[in-house]
N, C-alpha and C positions, 0 to 999 in steps of 0.2 A: 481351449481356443486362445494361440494369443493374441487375438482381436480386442476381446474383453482387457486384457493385460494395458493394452494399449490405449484404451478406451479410459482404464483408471486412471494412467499416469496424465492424458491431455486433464482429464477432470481435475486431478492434484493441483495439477503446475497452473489450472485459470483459475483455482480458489486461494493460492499462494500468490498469483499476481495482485488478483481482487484484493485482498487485506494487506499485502504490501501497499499496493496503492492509495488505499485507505490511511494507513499509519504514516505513508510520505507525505501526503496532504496534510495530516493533520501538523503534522511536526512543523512542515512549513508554513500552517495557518500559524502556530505558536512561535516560530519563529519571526514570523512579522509582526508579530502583537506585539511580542518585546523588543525589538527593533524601535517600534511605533512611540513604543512608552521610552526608549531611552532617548528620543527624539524630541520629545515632548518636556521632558526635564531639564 
């Protein structure tokens, strides 16, 4: 069936946005932390 076929790939590509999104977030929480601290200096 390529239903199924089709079915994996949408499931792949929202668990590769999901932790993208997670790792962009974080990078830019750390990227304003040190921002914050060079600011502060």
């Amino acid at each position: 069936m390529p239903l199924t076929g089709l079915v994996l790939y949408v499931l792949f590509a929202a668990v590769f946005f999901y932790v993208l999104y997670f790792v962009v977030r974080a990078a830019v929480r750390d990227g304003i932390v040190q921002a914050r601290r060079k600011v502060d200096e």
